[in-house]
C-alpha positions as CSV (number, residue, x, y, z in Angstrom):
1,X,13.8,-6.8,-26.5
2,X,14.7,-9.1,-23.5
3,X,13.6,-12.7,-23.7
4,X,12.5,-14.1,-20.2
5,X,12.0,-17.8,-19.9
6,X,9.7,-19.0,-16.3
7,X,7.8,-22.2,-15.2
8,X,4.2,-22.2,-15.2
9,X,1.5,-24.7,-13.7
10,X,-0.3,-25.8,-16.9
11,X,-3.4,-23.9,-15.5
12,X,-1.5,-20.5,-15.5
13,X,-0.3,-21.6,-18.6
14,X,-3.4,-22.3,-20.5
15,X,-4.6,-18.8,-18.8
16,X,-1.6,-17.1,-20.2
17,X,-1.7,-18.5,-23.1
18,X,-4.9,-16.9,-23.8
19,X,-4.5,-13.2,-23.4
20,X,-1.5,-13.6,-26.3
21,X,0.1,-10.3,-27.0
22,X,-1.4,-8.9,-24.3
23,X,1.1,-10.4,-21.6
24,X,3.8,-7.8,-21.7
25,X,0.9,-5.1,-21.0
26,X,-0.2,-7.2,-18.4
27,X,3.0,-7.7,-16.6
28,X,3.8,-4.0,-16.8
29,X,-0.1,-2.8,-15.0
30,X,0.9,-5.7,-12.6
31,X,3.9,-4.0,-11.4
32,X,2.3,-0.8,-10.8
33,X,0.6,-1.0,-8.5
34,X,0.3,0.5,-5.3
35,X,2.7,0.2,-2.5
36,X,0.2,-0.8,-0.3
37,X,-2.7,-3.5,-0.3
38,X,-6.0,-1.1,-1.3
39,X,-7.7,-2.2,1.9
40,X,-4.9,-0.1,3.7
41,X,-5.8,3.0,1.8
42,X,-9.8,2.2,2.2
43,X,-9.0,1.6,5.8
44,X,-8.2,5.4,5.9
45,X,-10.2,6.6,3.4
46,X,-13.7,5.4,5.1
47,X,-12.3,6.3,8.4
48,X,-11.9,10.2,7.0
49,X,-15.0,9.6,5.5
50,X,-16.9,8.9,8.4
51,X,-16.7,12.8,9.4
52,X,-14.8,11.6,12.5
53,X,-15.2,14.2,16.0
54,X,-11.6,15.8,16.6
55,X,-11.0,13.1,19.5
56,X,-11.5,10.4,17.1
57,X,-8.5,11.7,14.9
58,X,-6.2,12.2,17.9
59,X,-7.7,8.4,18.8
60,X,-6.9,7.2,15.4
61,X,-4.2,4.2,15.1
62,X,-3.4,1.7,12.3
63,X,-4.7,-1.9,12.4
64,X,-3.1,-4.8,14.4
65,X,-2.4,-6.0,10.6
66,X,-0.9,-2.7,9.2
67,X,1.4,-2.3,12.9
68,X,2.7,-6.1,12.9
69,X,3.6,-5.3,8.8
70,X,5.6,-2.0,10.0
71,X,7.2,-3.1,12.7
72,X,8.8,-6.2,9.8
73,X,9.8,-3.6,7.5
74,X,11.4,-1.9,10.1
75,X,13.4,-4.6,11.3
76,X,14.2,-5.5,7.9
77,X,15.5,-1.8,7.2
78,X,17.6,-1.8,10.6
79,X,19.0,-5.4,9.4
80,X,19.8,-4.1,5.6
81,X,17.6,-7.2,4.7
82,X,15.2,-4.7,2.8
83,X,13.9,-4.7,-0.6
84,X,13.5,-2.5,-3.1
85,X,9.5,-3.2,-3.2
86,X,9.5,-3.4,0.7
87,X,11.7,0.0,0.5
88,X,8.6,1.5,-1.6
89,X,6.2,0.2,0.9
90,X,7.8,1.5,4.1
91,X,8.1,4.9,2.5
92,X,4.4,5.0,1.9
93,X,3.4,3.9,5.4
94,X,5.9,6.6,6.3
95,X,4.2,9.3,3.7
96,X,0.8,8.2,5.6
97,X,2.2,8.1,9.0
98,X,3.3,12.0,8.7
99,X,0.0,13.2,7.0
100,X,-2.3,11.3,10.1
101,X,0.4,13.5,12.6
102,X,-0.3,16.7,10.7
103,X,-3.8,16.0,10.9
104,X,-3.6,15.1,14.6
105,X,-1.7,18.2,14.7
106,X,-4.0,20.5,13.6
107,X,-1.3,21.2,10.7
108,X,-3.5,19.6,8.2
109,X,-7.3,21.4,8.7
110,X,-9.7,18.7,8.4
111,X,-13.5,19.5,7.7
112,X,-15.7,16.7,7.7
113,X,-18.4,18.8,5.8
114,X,-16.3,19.2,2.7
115,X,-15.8,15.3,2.3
């Protein structure tokens, strides 16, 4: 087993200090989770949700937030300044990206009743 040795504030410290075992566990849920911020995905979720009109769809756009964070990963791809977890990241905006353009589409049938 790998030793790993960081600096703490004493407040992290003392909070660490108290789950005991538990850190490893904790580390690893830490490090999977999503590739995206769960607001993203609610974002999209509550907008399906909403039983939206077929104009609405076609009307649909990411946030100013979720477009200024794109258009950084991007940059950073075309630069070879990317990340692995940023790599992760643009994939799933990408994965998203190509679902909302089948559904635009009319590849993808949407029916608000069955949500």
């Amino acid at each position: 087993m790998a030793k790993i040795v960081i600096e703490v504030s004493e407040e992290l410290s003392e909070q660490l200090h108290k789950v005991g075992d538990r850190l490893p566990e904790l580390l690893a849920l830490s490090l999977q989770q999503p590739a995206l911020p769960s607001h993203i995905y609610s974002y999209i979720l509550n907008f399906l949700a909403s039983n939206p009109t077929p104009e609405q769809i076609v009307a649909f756009s990411p946030t100013p937030e979720m477009q200024a964070r794109l258009r950084t990963l991007l940059v950073r791809e075309r630069s070879d300044e990317i990340t692995d977890v940023e790599r992760v990241e643009l994939d799933e905006y990408e994965k998203i990206e190509h679902l909302v353009l089948l559904l635009k589409a009319g590849s993808l049938p949407y029916h608000s009743h069955s949500l």
